[in-house]
N, C-alpha and C positions, 0 to 999 in steps of 0.2 A: 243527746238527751237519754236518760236511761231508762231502765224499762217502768219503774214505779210512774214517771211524769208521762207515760204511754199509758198504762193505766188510766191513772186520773183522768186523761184526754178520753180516754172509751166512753167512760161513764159518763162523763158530760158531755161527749158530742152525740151519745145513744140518744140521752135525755135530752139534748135541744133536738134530735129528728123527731122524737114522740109528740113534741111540743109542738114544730113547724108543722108537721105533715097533720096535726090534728084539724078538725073543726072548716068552716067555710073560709074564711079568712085566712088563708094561709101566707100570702107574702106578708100580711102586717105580722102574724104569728114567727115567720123566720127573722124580720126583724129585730122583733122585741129581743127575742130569745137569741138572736147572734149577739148583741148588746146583754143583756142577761148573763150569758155565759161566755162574755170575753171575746167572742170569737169574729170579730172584727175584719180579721185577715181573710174570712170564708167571702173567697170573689163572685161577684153574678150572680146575683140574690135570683133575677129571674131566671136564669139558667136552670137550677134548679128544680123550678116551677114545667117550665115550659120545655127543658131540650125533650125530644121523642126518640125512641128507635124502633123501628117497627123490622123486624127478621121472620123468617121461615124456618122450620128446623128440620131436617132428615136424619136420616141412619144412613149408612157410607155402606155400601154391599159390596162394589168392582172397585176396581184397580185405576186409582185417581192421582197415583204417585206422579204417572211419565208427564204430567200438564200442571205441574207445580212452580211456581215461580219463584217463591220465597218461603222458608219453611223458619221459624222462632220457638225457642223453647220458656216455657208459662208454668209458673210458680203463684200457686195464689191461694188465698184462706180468706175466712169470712168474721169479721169483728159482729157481727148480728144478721140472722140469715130468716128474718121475719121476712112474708113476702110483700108487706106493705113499706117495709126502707132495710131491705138489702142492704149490707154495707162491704164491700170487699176490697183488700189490698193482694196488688198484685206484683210480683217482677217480670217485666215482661222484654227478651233480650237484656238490654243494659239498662233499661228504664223500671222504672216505680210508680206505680198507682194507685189512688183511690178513688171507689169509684160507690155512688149509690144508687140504686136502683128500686123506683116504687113498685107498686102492684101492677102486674099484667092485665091486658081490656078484656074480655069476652075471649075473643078468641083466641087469647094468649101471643099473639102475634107485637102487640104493643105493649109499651112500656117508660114512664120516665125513668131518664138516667141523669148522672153527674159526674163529671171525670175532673180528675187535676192529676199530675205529672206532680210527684212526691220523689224524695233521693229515695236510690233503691236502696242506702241504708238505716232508711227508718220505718220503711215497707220490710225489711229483717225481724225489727226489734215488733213491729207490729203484732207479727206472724208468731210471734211469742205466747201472744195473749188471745191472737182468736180462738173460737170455735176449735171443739176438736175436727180431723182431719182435711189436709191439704189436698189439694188440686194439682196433680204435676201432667203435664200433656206440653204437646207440641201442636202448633200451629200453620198449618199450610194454606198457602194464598192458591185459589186456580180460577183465572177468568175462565168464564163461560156464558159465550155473547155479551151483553153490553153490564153485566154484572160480575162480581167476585165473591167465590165464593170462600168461607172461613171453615177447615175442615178440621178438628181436633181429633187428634188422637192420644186415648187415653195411657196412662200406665198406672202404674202399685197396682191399690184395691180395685183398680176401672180399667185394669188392662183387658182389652178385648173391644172394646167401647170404640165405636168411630162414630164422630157425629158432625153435619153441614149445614152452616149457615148461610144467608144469603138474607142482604140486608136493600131495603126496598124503601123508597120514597112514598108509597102508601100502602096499603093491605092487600089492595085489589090490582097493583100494579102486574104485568106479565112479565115473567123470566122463565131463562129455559132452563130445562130439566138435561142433566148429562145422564149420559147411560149406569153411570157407578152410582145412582142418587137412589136411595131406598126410600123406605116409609116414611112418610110424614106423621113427623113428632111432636109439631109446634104447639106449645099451649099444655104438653104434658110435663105435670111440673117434675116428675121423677128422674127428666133429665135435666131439669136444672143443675148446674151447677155447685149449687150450694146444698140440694138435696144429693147432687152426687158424694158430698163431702160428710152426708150423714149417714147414707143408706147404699152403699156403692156400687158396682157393676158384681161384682164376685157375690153378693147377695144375693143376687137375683136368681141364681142357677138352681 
């Protein structure tokens, strides 16, 4: 597919999130407008609606390298980086995604999301047309007690940047804290992601 029919696809799938995510009614809302705009093939109307992720986030201070289990390198850009539908394509390893994300609850802690597994070469042609600046970091997995935690480290513009997630079945759930776990950052949006990609860590200093 080449890049102009990635185009056209932006703007009409920007334009059906505006549409869906609007207003009280929003599964009838995604319907219409997936029929509307063709997009038929869009699986799990309620998915959508209803998947949750609810994370913690910190600042990474010690040395978390020696309890690493799996570590991935993350390539990602943002086709629309409102914070009420997110919209990001990513390569992540050998794989490709898209992925959307609504507005965070109060405490910033929660969030809907939507994922689909896209070829990583049209997650390429994607990355053409988002948002200026990309995302490059790597990704390290480290249990810790009956949780795992997602550690990113940053480079380019956000070199310096280490930051830990820790992803929890409700808000108020208990996890442990490892000794290399710094400040709690959850719910501040400047380490969003997608604000990292507009205002970056080299900024900050």
């Amino acid at each position: 597919m080449g890049l102009h029919c990635f185009a056209d696809y932006r703007l009409q799938f920007l334009a059906w999130l505006r549409t869906a995510t609007s207003g009280k009614n929003q599964e009838s809302n995604i319907k219409k407008t997936i029929k509307d705009c063709g997009l038929e093939g869009v699986e799990n109307i309620k998915r959508i609606i209803m998947a949750q992720e609810i994370e913690k986030k910190f600042l990474v201070e010690g040395d978390f390298k020696p309890f690493v289990k799996k570590a991935t390198r993350i390539t990602q850009g943002y086709l629309s980086s409102v914070p009420e539908r997110t919209v990001r394509v990513r390569v992540k390893g050998d794989k490709g995604f898209i992925t959307i994300k609504g507005i965070g609850s109060a405490s910033g802690a929660s969030r809907f999301e939507w994922e689909k597994e896209i070829p990583v070469e049209e997650v390429q042609e994607l990355l053409k047309i988002c948002e200026p600046g990309v995302i490059d970091k790597t990704r390290y997995l480290v249990d810790v007690g009956n949780h795992t935690y997602e550690v990113d480290e940053f480079y380019g513009d956000n070199e310096g940047l280490t930051v830990a997630e820790v992803e929890l079945g409700a808000e108020d759930e208990a996890f442990e804290k490892p000794s290399w776990l710094g400040k709690e950052v959850t719910g501040d949006a400047k380490y969003y992601n997608s604000m990292l990609a507009k205002n970056p860590y080299k900024n900050w200093k």
